[in-house]
N, C-alpha and C positions, 0 to 999 in steps of 0.2 A: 504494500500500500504506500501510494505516494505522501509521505510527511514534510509537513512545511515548518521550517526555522522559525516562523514569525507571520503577523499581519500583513507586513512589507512582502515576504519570499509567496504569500497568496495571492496577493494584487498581481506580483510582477507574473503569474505561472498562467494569472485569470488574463491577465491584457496580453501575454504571448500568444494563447491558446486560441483567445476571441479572435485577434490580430493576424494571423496562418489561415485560421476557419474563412474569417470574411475576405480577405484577398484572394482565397479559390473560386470565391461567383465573378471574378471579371471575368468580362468575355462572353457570360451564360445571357442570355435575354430571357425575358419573362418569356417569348412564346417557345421556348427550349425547356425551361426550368421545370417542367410537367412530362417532362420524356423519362418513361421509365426503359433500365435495359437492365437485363439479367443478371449482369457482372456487380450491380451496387442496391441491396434491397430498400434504398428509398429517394426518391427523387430530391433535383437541390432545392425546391421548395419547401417538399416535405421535410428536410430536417432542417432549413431554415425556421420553419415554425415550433419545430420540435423544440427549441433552442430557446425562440421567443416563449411560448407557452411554458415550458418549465421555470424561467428563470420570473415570469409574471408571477409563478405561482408560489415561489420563496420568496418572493418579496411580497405579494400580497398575504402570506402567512405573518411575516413580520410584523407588518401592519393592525390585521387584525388581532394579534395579541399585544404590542402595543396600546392599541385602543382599547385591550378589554374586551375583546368579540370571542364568541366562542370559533373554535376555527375547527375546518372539517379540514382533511387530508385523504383521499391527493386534492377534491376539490369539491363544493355541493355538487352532489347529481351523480355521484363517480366513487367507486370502490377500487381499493388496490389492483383487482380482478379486469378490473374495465379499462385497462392503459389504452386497447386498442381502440376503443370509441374515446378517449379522449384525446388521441392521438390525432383524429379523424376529425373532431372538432378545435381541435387547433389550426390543422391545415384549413378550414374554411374559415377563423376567426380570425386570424391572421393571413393567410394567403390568398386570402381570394383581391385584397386590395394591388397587388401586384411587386414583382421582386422589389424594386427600389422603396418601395414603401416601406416592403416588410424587412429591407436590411437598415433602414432608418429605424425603424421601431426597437433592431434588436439592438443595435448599437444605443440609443437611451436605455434601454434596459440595463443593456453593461455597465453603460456608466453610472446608474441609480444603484446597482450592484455593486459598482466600485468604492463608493463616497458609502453607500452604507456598509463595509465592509472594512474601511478605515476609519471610521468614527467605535469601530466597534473595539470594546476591551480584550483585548487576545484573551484572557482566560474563558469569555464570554463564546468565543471563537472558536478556543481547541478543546475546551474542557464539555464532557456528556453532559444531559439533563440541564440545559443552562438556558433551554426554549424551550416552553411548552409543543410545540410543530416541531418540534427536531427531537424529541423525548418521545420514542419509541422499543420494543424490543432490542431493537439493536443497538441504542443508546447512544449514536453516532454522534460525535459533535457537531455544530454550524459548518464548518471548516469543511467534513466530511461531505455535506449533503451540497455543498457549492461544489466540491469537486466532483462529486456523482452524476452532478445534474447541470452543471453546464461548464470546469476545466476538460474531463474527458470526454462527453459529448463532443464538443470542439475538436478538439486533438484526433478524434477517430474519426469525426464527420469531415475533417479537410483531406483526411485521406481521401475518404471515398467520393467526396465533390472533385479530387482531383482525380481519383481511377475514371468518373461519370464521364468528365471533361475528355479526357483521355480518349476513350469509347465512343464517345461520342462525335467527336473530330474525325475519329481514324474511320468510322462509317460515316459522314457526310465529307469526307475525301473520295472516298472510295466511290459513295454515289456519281458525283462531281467528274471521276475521272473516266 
């Protein structure tokens, strides 16, 4: 499991991972971004949104306990069981406004991820049971569920937007020639 030094060494690991991830959609257009192929099981929309909706949905858990709200998890409407229909309504709550939209969206995201992420007390950060929405069986820290749900997301999704990319080029060459 990847461990971080400090608040600083998770910023730096979250704006690498963001920064790799969103540099792979140049070049992609919205009327591309909806091509599924074989070699990558989810399109660069689909886990553009994937990205944006998980990272709404830790910071809208913040919030809501902040304020005192009772908070459901992963979200109202939706049981651990149900990733795939929430998966399914991300891509149309976020994707349906089109790529540049939805890479503007995820980038305030990050950045509302980022400033709430340094405002935060490391012990608050790396120590279990320190949120009520992060206080689970598993007892993961803050730290842990930012890297689960959107440092490695990133990291493994620029692979695969860049294998898409790849794939995709080398058959609309090929059509072409």
């Amino acid at each position: 499991m990847q461990g971080y030094k400090n608040s600083a060494d998770l910023i730096e690991h979250l704006k690498d991972s963001y920064q790799k991830f969103i540099s792979e959609y140049e070049g992609i257009s919205d009327s591309d971004a909806d091509d599924r192929i074989d070699q990558v099981d989810k399109t660069p929309r689909e886990m553009l949104s994937y990205q944006v909706g998980w990272i709404h949905m830790i910071l809208s858990w913040e919030k809501a306990e902040e304020s005192g709200q009772e908070i459901t998890t992963p979200t109202p409407g939706y049981k651990w069981d149900q990733m795939r229909q929430l998966y399914d309504d991300f891509n149309v709550k976020y994707g349906s406004e089109g790529l540049q939209k939805e890479e503007k969206e995820l980038g305030r995201v990050v950045k509302e991820l980022l400033e709430w992420v340094d405002k935060m007390p490391e012990d608050e950060l790396f120590k279990p049971g320190q949120r009520k929405w992060a206080t689970t069986k598993a007892m993961w820290p803050v730290s842990k569920w930012i890297r689960i749900n959107a440092i490695s997301p990133f990291t493994n999704y620029s692979r695969q937007v860049r294998k898409w990319k790849n794939f995709t080029m080398r058959k609309s060459e090929a059509q072409n020639a």
